[in-house]
N, C-alpha and C positions, 0 to 999 in steps of 0.2 A: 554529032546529033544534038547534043546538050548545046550546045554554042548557036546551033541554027535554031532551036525554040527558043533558047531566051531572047536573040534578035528579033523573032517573030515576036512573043509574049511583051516584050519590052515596050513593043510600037502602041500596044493596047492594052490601058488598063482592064478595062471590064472583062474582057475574057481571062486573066490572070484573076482576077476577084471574084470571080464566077467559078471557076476552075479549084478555086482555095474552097469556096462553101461545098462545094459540090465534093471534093478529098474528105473533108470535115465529117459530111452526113453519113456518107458510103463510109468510112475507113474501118467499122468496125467490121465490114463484112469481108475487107478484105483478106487473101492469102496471106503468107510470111512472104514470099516472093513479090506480090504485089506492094506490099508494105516495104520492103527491098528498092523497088523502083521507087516509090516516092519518098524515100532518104535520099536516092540521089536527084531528084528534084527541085531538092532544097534551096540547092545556091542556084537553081532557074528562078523559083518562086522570092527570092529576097527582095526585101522592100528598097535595099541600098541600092539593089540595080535598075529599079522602077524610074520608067519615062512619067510625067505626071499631067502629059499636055497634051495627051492621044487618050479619045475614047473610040468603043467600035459597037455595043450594043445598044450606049443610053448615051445621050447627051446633058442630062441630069441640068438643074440651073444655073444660071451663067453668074458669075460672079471672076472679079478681078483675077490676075494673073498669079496673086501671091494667096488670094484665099482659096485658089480654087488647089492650088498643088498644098497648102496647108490642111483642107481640110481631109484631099484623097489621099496623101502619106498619113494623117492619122488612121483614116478611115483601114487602111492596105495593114497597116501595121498589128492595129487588132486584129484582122480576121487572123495575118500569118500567125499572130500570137495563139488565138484560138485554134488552128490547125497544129500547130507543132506541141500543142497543148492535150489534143487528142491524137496526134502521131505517139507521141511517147511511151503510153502505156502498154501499147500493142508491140512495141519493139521488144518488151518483159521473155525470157523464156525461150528465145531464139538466139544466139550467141551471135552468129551473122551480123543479124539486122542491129545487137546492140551494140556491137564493136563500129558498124557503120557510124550508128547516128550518134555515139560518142564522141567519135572522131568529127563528125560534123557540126556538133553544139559549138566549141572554142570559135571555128572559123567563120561560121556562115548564121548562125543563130544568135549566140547571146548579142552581140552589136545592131541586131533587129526585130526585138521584142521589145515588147512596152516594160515589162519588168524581170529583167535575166536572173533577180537572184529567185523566181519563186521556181528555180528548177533545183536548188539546195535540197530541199527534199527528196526529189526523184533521186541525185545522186548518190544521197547519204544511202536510204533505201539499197541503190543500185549498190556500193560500195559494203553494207552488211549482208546484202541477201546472193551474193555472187561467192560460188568459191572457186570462179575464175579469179588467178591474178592479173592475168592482164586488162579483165573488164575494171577492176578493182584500182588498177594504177589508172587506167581512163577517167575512171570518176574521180577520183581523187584529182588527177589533174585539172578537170574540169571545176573543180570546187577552189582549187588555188587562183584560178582563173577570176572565178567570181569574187573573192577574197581579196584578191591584190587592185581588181580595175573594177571592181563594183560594190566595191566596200560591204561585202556579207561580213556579219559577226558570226565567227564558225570557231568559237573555244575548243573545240575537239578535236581537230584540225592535224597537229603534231601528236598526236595518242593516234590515230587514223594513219598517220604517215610511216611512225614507228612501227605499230604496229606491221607493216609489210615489209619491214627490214628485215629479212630473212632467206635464208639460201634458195629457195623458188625461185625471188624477185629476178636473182643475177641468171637465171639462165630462162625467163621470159621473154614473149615477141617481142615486147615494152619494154627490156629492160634500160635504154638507151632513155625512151623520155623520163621512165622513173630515175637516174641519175640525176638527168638533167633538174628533175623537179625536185629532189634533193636538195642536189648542187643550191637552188633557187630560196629554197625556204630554210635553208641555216645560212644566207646571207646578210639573214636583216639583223639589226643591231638591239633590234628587241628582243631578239631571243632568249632566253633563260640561261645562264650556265649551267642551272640541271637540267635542261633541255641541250645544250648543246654537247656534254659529258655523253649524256648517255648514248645520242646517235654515233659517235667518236667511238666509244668504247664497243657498243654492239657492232657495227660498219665494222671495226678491225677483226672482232671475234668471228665474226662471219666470213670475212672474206680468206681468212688462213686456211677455208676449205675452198675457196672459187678458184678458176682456173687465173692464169698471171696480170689478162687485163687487168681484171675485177683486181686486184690487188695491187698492181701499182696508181690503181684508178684513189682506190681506199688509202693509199698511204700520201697519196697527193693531195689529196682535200685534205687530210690531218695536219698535212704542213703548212696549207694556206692557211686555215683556222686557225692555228695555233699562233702564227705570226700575226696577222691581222689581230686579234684579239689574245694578248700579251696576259690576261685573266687565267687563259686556259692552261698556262707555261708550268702549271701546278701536275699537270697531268705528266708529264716529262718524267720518268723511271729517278728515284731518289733511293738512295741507300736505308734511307728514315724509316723506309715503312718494310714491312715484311712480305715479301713476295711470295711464301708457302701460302697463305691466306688470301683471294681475291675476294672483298666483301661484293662485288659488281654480280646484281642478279640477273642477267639476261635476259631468262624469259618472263621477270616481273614486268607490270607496269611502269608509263614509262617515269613517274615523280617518285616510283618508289624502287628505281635501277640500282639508288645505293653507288651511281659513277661517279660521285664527287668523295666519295672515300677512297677510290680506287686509285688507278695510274694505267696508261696506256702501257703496260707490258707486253700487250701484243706487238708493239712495235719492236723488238726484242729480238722477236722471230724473225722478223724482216731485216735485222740489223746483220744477222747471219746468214742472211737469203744464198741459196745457190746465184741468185742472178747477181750480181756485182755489181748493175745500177740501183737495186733498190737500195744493197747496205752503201753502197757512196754517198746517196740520197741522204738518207739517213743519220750517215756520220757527219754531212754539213751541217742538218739538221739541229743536231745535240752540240757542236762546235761553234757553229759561226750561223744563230737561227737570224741573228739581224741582217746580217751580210748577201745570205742567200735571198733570189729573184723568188718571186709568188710562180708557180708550177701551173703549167697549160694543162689543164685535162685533155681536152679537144678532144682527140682520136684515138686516145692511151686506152681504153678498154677493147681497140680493136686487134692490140698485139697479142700473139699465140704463142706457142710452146716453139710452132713450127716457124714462124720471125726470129723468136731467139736462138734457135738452135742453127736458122739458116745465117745468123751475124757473127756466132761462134766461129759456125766452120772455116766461113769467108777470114776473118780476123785472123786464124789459125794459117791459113792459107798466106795473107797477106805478107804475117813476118817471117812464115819459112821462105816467099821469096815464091812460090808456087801459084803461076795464072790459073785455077781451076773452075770453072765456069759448072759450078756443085747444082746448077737447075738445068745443065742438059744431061747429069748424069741419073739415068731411070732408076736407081735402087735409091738414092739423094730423094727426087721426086717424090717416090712410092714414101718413105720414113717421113720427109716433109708435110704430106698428104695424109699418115694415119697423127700427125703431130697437132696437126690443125684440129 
C-alpha cells in the first residue's frame, strides 16, 4: 500500500505539500493510533524520494529547469522539516509510537531535514525522561548518529552510554544494536584511556552475571582493545598489585571509576570458565597477545547454554566412535529447549 502512494505521491508535488501542511495543523488533534499511521508515512512523505517536475494543483511561475526543482526541494524540505517538527512531541508518552519514530529518525529523516542536529534535544530529553531501556538505547543511538555524520558537540555522550552499561541492557529488545553501538564508540582513537578502562572493567563485571553470549561477546572486545591499543596491556592481571583490594568503583561515575588503578581480574574468572574456548582464548591472550588474529564478534552473543551443551555431547559422541543424532532424541530436544 506504502509503495503504491508514494508512486502516486511521487508524480505530484503539490498534493504531497498540501498533505504535509494539512498533518502539520490537524496533528495535535490527532489519536496515538492516528499518529502511528503517520510515522509510518514518513519514508512516503521524504523529500529524497520527491519528483520535482510534476505539479497537480498549482502551476505556480515558470522558471528554468534547475531553479524551478531548486527552489521546490527547498521549499518541500522545510515544510517536512516543520511536520516532523510537530510530529515529534506528540509521539512523548506512548511507547509504540516512540519506538516507531526512533527507529524512523536514523533512516528516513535526519538525511532530509534542513537541520538534523536540532533533534539533539528531543533525544537527550527522550534519553533522561524514559525509564525505558530500549527507548533509552534508541536515543542514544540516534544521538551517535548525529555525532559521528553531523558533527553535533555532545560532551556527555560517553557518561550517557556508560551509564546504560548495566545487566538490563544485555537482556533488552535492543540489546544487539546497543552492542553494536558500543562495539562503534570505543573504536575511535580519541578515546580516553579512562574512558576506555572503565567500560572494560564494568562490560566484564557485568557480564560474569549474563548468560554465555554476553560473555564470550565481553571477553572478545577485551582482546581486540587491548591488542589494538598496546596502552591498555597495563590492565593485564600482575602479581604487583594486590588483588584482596579492587579500588575499581562500578557504580561511580564514569571519570571517577578509579579503572586505571585497577586490572581486569575479571578476566580471571573466565580464564577458569567451564567452557574451554573461553580459558583457550584467554590463555592466547596472556601468551602470544601479538600473535593472536582480532576476534569476530559477529554472531557470538547468539550462542546459548543449549549450542554448547549440544557441541559437548556431539564431541563426546564423536570420539567414543558413536553416530548419535542427539536432536531426534526427545528428552535431548526437551533439555536442549529448557537450555536455551
Amino acid at each position: 500500500m506504502f509503495q503504491c502512494l508514494q508512486d502516486s505521491l511521487n508524480d505530484y508535488r503539490d498534493i504531497r505539500l498540501q498533505l504535509l501542511l494539512f498533518f502539520s495543523q490537524k496533528i495535535d488533534t490527532f489519536t496515538p493510533v492516528q499518529v502511528n499511521t503517520l510515522i509510518s508515512l514518513i519514508r512516503v512523505f521524504e523529500p529524497a524520494q520527491f519528483s520535482y517536475d510534476k505539479t497537480f494543483i498549482k502551476a505556480g511561475k515558470r522558471a528554468s529547469p534547475e531553479e524551478n526543482k531548486e527552489g521546490q526541494e527547498k521549499e518541500y524540505r522545510q515544510t517536512f522539516s516543520a511536520f516532523i517538527t510537530r510530529l515529534s512531541p506528540r509521539v512523548q508518552g506512548d511507547l509504540q509510537n516512540q519506538t516507531t519514530f526512533l527507529k524512523t529518525l536514523n533512516k528516513w529523516v535526519f538525511c532530509n531535514v534542513d537541520s538534523p542536529v536540532m533533534f539533539s534535544d528531543y533525544l537527550t530529553r527522550t534519553f533522561d525522561q524514559s525509564p525505558q531501556c530500549d527507548i533509552q538505547i534508541l536515543a542514544l543511538s540516534s544521538l551517535f548518529v548525529l555525532i559521528t555524520r553531523y558533527s553535533l558537540e555532545y560532551p556527555c555522550y560517553y557518561e550517557k552510554l556508560y551509564s546504560l552499561l548495566a545487566a538490563p541492557v544485555f537482556s533488552s529488545l535492543h540489546r544487539e544494536r546497543f552492542l553494536r553501538l558500543l562495539e562503534a564508540s570505543l573504536k575511535s582513537s580519541k578515546v580516553s584511556l579512562q574512558i576506555q578502562t572503565s567500560f572494560l572493567k564494568r562490560l566484564l563485571r557485568v557480564s560474569l552475571l549474563c548468560d554465555v553470549g554476553i560473555q564470550h561477546w565481553a571477553v572478545g572486545i577485551t582482546i581486540n582493545m587491548v591488542k589494538k591499543n598496546k596502552a591498555l596491556s597495563f590492565l593485564v592481571d600482575s602479581e604487583s598489585k594486590d588483588r584482596r583490594v579492587d579500588p575499581f568503583l562500578p557504580e561511580s561515575e564514569l571519570e571517577a571509576s578509579q579503572a586505571k588503578e585497577s586490572q581486569l581480574w575479571e578476566l580471571l574468572s573466565y580464564k577458569s570458565h567451564h567452557q574451554k574456548d573461553l580459558g583457550n582464548m584467554l590463555q592466547q591472550f596472556y601468551d602470544q597477545l601479538d600473535n593472536i588474529d582480532f576476534i569476530e564478534l559477529g554472531d557470538m552473543t547468539q550462542l546459548t547454554y543449549g549450542h554448547l551443551l549440544q557441541f559437548q555431547l556431539e564431541e563426546v559422541s564423536r570420539l567414543e566412535g558413536n553416530d548419535i543424532a542427539f536432536e531426534e532424541d526427545p528428552a535431548f530436544s526437551s533439555l536442549l529447549t529448557r537450555c536455551q
